[in-house]
C-alpha positions in Angstrom: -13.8 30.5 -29.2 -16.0 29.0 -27.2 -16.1 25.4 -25.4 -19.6 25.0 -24.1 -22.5 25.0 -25.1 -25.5 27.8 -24.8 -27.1 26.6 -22.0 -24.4 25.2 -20.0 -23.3 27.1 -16.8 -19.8 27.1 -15.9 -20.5 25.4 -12.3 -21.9 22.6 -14.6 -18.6 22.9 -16.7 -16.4 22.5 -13.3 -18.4 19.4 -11.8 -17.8 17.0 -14.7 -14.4 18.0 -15.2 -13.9 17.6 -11.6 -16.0 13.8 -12.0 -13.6 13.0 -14.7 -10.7 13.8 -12.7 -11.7 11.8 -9.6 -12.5 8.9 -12.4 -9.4 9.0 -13.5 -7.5 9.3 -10.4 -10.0 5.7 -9.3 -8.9 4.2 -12.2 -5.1 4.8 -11.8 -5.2 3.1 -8.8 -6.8 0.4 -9.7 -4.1 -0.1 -12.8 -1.1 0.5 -9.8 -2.8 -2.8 -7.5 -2.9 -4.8 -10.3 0.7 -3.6 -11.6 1.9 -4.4 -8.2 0.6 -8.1 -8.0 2.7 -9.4 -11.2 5.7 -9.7 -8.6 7.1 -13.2 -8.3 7.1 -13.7 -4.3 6.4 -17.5 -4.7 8.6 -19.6 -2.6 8.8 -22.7 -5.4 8.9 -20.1 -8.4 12.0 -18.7 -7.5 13.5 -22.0 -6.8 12.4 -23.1 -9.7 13.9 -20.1 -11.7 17.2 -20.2 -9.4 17.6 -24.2 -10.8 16.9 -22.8 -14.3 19.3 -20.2 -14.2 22.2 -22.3 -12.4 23.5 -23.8 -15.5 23.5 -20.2 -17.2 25.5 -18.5 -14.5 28.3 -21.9 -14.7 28.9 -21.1 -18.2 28.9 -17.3 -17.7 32.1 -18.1 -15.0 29.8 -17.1 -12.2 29.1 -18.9 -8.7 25.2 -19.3 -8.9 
């Protein structure tokens, strides 16, 4: 069975392989910074969410 084509070499064969790996490895972390930026670190967010969630906790029997 055979993969490439007639006139291909298999140094060609191993460069784009090897460009579609470094492509891939780019784009992974690219997806990993943008993954990383959906944290909550605002100051006024997690108040607002800690006001939210007081009544919740109170009924649960907890001490917000």
């Amino acid at each position: 069975m055979r993969f490439r084509r007639q006139g291909d070499s298999p140094a060609v064969v191993s460069r784009i392989i090897s460009r579609v790996l470094a492509f891939i490895a780019v784009l992974s972390l690219c997806v990993q910074g943008a993954a990383a930026q959906s944290v909550l670190r605002d100051a006024e967010t997690e108040a607002m969410f800690r006001e939210a969630s007081a009544p919740i906790f109170k009924a649960a029997g907890f001490n917000p």
